[in-house]
N, CA, C and O atoms as a Maestro MAE file, in Angstrom:
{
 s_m_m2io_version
 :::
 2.0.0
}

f_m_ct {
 s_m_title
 :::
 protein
 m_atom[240] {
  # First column is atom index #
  i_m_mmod_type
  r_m_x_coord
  r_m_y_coord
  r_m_z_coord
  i_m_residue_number
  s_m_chain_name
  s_m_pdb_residue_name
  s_m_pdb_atom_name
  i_m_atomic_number
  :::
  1 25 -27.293 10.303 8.843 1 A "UNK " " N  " 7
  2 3 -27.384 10.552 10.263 1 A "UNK " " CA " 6
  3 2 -28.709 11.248 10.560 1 A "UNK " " C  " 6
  4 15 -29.187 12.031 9.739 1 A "UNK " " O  " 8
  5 25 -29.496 10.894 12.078 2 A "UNK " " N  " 7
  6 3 -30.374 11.770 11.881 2 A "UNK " " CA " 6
  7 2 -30.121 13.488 12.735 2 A "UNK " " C  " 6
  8 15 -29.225 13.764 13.532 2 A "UNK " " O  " 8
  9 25 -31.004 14.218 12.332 3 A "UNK " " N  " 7
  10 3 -30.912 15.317 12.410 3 A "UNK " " CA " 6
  11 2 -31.963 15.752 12.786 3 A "UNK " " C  " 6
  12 15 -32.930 15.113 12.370 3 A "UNK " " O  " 8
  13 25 -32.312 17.091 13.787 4 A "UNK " " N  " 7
  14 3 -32.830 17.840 13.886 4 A "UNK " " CA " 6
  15 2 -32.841 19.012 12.258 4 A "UNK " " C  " 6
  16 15 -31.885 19.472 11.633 4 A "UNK " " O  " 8
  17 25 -34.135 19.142 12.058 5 A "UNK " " N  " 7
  18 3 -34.375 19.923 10.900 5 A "UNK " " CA " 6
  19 2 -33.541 21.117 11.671 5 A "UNK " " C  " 6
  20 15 -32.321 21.284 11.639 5 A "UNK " " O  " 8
  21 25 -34.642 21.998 12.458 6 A "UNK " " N  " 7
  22 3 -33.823 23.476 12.140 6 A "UNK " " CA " 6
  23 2 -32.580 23.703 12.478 6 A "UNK " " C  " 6
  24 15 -32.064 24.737 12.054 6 A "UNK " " O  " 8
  25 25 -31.700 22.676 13.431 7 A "UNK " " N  " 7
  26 3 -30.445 22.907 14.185 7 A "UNK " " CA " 6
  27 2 -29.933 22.711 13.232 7 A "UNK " " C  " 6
  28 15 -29.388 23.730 12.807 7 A "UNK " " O  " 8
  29 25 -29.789 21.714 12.514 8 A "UNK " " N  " 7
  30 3 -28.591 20.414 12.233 8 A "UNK " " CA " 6
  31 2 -27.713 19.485 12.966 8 A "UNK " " C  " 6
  32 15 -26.868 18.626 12.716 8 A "UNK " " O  " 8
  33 25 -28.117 19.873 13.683 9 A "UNK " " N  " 7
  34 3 -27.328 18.907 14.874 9 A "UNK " " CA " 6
  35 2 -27.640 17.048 15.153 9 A "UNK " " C  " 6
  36 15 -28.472 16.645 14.340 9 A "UNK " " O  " 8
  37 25 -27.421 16.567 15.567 10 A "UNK " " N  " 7
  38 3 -27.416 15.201 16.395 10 A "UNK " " CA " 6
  39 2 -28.732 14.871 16.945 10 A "UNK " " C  " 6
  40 15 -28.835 15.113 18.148 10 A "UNK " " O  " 8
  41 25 -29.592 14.462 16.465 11 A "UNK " " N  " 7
  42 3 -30.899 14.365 17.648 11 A "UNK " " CA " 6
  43 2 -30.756 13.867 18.835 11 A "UNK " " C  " 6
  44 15 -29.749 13.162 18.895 11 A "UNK " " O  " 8
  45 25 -31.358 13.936 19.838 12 A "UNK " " N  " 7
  46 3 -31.360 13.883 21.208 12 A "UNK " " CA " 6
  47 2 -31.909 12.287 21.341 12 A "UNK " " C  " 6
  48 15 -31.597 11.605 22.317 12 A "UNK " " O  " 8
  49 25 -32.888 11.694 20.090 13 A "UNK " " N  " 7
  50 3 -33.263 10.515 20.425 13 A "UNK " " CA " 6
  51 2 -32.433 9.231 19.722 13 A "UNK " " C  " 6
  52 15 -32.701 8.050 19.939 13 A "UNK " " O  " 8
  53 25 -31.153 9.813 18.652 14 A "UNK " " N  " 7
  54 3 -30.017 9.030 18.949 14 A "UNK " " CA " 6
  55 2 -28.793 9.029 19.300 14 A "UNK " " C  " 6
  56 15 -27.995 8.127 19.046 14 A "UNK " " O  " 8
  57 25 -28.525 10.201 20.003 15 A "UNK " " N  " 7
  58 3 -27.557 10.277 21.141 15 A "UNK " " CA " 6
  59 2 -27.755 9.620 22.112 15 A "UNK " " C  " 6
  60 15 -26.969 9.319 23.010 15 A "UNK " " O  " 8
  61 25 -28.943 9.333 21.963 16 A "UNK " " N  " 7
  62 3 -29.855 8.527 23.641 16 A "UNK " " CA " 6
  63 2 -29.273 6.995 23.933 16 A "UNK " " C  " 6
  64 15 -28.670 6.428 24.844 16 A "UNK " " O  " 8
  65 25 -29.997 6.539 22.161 17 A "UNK " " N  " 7
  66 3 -29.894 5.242 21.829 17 A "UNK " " CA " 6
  67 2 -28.110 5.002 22.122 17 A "UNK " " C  " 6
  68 15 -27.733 4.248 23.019 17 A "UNK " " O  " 8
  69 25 -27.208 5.698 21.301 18 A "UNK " " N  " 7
  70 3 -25.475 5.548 21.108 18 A "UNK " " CA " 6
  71 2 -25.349 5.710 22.928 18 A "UNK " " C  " 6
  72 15 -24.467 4.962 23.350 18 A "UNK " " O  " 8
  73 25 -25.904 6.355 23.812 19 A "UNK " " N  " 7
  74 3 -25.186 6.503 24.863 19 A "UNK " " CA " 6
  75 2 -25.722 5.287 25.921 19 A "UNK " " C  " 6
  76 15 -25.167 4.728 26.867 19 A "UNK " " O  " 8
  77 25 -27.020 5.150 25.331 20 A "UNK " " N  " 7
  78 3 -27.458 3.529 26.372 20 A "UNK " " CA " 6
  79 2 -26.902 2.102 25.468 20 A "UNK " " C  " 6
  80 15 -27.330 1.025 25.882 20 A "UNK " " O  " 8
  81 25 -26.355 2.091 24.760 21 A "UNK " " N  " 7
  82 3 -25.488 1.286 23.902 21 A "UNK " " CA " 6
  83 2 -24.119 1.041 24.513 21 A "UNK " " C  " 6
  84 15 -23.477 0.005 24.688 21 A "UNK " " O  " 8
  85 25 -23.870 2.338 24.788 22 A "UNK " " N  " 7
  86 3 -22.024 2.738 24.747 22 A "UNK " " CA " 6
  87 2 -22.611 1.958 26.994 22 A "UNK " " C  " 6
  88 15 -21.819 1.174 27.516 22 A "UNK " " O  " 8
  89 25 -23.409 2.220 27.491 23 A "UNK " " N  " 7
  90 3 -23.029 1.799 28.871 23 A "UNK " " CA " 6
  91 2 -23.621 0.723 28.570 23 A "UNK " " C  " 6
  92 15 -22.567 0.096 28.457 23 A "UNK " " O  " 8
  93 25 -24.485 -0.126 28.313 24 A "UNK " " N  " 7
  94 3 -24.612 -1.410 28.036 24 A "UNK " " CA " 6
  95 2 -22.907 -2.122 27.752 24 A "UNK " " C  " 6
  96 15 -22.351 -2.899 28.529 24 A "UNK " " O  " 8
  97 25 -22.452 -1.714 26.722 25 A "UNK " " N  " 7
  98 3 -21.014 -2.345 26.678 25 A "UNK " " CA " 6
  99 2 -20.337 -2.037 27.706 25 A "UNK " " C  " 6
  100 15 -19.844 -2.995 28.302 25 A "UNK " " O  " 8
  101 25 -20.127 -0.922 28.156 26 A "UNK " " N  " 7
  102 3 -19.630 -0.778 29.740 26 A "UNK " " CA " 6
  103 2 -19.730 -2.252 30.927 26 A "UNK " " C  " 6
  104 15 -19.114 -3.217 31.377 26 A "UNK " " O  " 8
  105 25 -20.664 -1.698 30.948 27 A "UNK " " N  " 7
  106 3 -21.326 -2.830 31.879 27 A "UNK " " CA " 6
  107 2 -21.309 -4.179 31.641 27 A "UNK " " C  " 6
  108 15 -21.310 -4.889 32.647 27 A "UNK " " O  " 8
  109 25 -21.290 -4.807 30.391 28 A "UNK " " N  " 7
  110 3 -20.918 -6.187 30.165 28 A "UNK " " CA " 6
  111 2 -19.819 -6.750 29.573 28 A "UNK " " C  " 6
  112 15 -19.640 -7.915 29.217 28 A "UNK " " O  " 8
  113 25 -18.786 -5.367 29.480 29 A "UNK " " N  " 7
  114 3 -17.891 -6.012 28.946 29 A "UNK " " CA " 6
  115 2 -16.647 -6.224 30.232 29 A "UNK " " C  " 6
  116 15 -16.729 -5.963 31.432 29 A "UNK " " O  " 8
  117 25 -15.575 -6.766 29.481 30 A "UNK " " N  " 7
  118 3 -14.360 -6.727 30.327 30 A "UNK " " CA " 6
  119 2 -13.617 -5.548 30.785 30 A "UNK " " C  " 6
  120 15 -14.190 -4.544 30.364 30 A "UNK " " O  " 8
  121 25 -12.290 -5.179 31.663 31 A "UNK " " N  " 7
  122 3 -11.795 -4.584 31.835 31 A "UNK " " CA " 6
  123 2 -10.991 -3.717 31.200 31 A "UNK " " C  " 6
  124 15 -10.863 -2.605 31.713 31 A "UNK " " O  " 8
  125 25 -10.461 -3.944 30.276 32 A "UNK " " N  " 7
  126 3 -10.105 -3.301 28.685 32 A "UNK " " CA " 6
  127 2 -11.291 -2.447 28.394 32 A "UNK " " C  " 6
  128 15 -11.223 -1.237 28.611 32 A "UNK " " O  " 8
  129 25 -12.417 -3.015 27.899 33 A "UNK " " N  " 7
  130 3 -13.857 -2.730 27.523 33 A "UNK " " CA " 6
  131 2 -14.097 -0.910 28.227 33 A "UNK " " C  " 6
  132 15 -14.198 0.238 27.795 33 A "UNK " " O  " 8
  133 25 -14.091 -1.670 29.583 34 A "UNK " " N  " 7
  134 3 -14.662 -0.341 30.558 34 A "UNK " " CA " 6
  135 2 -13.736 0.495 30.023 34 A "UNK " " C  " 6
  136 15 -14.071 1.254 29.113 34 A "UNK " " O  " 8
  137 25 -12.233 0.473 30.590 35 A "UNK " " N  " 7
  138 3 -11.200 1.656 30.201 35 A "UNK " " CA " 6
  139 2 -11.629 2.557 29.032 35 A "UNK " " C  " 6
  140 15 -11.877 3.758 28.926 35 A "UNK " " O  " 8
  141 25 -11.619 1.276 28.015 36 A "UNK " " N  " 7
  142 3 -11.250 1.917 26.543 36 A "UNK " " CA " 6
  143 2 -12.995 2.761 26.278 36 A "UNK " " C  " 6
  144 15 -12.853 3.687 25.480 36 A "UNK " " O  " 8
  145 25 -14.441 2.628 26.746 37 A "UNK " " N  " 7
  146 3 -15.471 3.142 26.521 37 A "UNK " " CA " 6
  147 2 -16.020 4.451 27.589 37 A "UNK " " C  " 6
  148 15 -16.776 5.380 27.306 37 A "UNK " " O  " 8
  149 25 -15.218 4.084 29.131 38 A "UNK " " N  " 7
  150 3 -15.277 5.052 29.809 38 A "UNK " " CA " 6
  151 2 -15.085 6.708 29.246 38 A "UNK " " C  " 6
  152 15 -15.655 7.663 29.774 38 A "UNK " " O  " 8
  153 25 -14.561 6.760 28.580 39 A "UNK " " N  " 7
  154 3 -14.244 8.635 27.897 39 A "UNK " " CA " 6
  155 2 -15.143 8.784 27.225 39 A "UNK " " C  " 6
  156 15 -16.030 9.615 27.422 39 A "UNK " " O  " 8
  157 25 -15.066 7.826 26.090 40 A "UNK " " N  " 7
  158 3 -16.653 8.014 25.162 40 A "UNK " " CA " 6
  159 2 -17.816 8.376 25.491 40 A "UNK " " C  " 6
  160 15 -18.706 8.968 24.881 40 A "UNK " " O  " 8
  161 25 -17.683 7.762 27.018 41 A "UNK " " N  " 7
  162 3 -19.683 7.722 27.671 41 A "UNK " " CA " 6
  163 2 -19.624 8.864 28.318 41 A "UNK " " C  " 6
  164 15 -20.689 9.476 28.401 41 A "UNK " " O  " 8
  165 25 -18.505 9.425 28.896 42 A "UNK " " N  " 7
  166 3 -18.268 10.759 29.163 42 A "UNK " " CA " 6
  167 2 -18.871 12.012 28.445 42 A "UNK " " C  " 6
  168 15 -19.748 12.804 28.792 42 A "UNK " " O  " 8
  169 25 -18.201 11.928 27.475 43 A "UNK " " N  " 7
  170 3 -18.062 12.811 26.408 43 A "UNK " " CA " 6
  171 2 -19.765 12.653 25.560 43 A "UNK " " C  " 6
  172 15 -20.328 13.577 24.973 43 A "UNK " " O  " 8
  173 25 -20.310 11.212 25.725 44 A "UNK " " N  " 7
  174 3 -21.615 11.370 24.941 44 A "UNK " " CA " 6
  175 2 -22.638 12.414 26.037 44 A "UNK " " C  " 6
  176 15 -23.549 13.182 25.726 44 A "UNK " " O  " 8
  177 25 -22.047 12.068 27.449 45 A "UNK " " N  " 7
  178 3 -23.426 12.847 28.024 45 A "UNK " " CA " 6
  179 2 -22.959 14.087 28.294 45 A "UNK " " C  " 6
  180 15 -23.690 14.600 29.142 45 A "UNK " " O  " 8
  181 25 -22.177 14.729 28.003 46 A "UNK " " N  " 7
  182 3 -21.921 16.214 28.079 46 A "UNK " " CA " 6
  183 2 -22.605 16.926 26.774 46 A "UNK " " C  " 6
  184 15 -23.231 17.969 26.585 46 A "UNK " " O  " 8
  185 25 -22.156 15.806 25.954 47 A "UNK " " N  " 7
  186 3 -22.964 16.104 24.041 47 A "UNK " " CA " 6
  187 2 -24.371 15.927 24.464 47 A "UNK " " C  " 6
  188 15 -25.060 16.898 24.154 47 A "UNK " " O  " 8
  189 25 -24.998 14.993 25.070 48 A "UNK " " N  " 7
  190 3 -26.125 14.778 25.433 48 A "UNK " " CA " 6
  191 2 -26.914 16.093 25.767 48 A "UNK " " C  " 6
  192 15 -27.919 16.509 25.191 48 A "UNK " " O  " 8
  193 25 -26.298 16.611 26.734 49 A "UNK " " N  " 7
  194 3 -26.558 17.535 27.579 49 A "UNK " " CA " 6
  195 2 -26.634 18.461 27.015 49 A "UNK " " C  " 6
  196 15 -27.830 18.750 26.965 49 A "UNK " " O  " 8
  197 25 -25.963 19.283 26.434 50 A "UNK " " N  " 7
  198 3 -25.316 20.038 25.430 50 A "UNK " " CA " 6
  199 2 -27.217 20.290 24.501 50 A "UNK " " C  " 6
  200 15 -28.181 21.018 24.740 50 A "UNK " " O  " 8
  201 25 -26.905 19.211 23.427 51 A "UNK " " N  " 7
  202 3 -28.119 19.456 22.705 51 A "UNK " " CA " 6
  203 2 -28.894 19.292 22.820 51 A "UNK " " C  " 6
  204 15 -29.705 19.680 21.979 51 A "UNK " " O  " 8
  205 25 -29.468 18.319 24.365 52 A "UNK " " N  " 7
  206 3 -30.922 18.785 24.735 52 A "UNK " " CA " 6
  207 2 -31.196 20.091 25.224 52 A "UNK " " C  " 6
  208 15 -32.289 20.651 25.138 52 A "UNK " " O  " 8
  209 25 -30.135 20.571 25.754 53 A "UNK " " N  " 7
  210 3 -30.389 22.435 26.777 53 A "UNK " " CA " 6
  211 2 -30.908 23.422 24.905 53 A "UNK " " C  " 6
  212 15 -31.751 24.284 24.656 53 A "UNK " " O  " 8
  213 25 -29.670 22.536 23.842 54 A "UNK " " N  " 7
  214 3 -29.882 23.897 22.785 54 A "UNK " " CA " 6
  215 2 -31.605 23.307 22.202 54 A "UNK " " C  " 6
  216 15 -32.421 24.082 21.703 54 A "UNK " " O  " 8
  217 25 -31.806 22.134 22.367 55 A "UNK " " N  " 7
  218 3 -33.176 22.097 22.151 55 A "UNK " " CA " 6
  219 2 -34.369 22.067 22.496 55 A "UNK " " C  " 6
  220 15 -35.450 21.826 21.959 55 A "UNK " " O  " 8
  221 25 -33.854 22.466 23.874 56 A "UNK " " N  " 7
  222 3 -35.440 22.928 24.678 56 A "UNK " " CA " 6
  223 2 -35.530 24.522 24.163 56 A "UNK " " C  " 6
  224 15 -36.507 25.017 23.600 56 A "UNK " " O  " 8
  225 25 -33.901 25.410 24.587 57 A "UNK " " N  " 7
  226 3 -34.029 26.758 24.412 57 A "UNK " " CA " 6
  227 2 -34.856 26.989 22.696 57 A "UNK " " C  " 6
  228 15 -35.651 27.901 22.466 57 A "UNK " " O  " 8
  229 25 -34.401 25.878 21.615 58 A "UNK " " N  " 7
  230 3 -34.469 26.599 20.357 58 A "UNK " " CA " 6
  231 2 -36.305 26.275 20.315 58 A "UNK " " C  " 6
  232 15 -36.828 26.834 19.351 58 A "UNK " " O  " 8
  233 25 -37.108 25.627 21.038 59 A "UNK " " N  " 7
  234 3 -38.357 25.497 21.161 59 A "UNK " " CA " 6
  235 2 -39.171 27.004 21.673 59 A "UNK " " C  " 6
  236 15 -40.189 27.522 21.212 59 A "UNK " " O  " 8
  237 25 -38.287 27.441 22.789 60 A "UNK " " N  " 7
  238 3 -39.147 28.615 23.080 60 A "UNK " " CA " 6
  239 2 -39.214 29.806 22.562 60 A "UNK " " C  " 6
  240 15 -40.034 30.620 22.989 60 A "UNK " " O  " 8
  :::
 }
 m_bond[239] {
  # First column is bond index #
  i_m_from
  i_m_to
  i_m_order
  :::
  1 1 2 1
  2 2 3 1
  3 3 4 2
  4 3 5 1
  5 5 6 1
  6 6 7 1
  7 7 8 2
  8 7 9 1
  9 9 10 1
  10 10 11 1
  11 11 12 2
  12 11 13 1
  13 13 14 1
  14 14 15 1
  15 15 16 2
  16 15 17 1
  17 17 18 1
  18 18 19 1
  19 19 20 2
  20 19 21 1
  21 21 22 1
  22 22 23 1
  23 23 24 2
  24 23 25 1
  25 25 26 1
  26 26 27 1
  27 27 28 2
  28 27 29 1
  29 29 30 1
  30 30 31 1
  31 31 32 2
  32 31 33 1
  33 33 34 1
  34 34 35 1
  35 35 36 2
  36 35 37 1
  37 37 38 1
  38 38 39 1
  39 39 40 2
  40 39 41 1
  41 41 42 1
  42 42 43 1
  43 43 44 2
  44 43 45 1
  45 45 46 1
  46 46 47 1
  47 47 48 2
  48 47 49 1
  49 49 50 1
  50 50 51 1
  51 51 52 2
  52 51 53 1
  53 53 54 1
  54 54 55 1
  55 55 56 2
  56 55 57 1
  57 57 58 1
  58 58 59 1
  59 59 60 2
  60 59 61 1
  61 61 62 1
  62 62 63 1
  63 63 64 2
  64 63 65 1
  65 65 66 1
  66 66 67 1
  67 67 68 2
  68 67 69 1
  69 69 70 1
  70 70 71 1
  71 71 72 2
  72 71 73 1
  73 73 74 1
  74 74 75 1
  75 75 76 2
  76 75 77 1
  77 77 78 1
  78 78 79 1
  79 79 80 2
  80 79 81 1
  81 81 82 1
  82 82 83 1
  83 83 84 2
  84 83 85 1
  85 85 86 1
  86 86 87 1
  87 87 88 2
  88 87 89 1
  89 89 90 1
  90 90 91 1
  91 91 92 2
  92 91 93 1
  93 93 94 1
  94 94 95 1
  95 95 96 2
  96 95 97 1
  97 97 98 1
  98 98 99 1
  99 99 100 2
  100 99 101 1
  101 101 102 1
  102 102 103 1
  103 103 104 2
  104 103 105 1
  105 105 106 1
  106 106 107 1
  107 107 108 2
  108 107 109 1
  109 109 110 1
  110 110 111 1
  111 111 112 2
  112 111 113 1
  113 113 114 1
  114 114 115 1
  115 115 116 2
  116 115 117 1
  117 117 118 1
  118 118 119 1
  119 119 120 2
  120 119 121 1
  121 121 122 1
  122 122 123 1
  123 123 124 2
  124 123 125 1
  125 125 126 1
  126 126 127 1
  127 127 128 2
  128 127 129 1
  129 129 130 1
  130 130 131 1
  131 131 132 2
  132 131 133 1
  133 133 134 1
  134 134 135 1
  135 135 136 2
  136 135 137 1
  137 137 138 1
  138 138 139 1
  139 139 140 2
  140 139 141 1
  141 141 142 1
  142 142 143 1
  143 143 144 2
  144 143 145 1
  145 145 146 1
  146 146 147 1
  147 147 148 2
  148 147 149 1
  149 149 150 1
  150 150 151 1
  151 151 152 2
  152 151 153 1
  153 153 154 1
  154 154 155 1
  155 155 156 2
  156 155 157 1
  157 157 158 1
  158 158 159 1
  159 159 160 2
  160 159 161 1
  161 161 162 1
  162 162 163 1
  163 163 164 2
  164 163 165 1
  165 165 166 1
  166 166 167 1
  167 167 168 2
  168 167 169 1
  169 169 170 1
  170 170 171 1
  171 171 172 2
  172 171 173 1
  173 173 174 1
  174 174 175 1
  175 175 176 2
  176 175 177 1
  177 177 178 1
  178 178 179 1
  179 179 180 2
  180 179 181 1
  181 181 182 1
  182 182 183 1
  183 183 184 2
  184 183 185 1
  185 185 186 1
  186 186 187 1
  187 187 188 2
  188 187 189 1
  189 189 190 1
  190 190 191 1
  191 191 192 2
  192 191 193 1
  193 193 194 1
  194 194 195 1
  195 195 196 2
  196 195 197 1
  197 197 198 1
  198 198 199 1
  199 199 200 2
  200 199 201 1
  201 201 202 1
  202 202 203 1
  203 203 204 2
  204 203 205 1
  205 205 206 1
  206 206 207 1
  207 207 208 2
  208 207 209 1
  209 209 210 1
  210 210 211 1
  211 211 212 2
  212 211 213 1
  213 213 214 1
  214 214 215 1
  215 215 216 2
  216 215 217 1
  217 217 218 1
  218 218 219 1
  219 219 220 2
  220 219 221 1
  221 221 222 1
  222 222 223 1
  223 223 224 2
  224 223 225 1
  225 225 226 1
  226 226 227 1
  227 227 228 2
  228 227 229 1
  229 229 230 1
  230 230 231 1
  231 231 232 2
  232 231 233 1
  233 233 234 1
  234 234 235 1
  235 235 236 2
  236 235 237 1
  237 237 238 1
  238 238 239 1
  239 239 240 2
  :::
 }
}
């Protein structure tokens, strides 16, 4: 997986990629599709969010 060296965490530039992935399938898939990916895409941009705020702060 990749990683931020000093965090360990999730990098921000493939949370990016998994979360414009995860709405791409959104968006082209069927109705099942949406339901069943809707929480996921949720949940990626709160994570999103999450470790870009801890990686601007861990910059300054």
């Amino acid at each position: 997986m990749i990683t931020i060296n000093n965090l360990g965490e999730i990098s921000p530039i493939f949370l990016t990629v998994l979360l414009i992935l995860c709405l791409i399938l959104i968006e082209l898939g069927n109705d099942k599709i949406k339901k069943m990916l809707t929480p996921f895409a949720i949940v990626l941009v709160f994570l999103f969010a999450i470790v870009a705020v801890t990686d601007i702060i861990s910059k300054f």
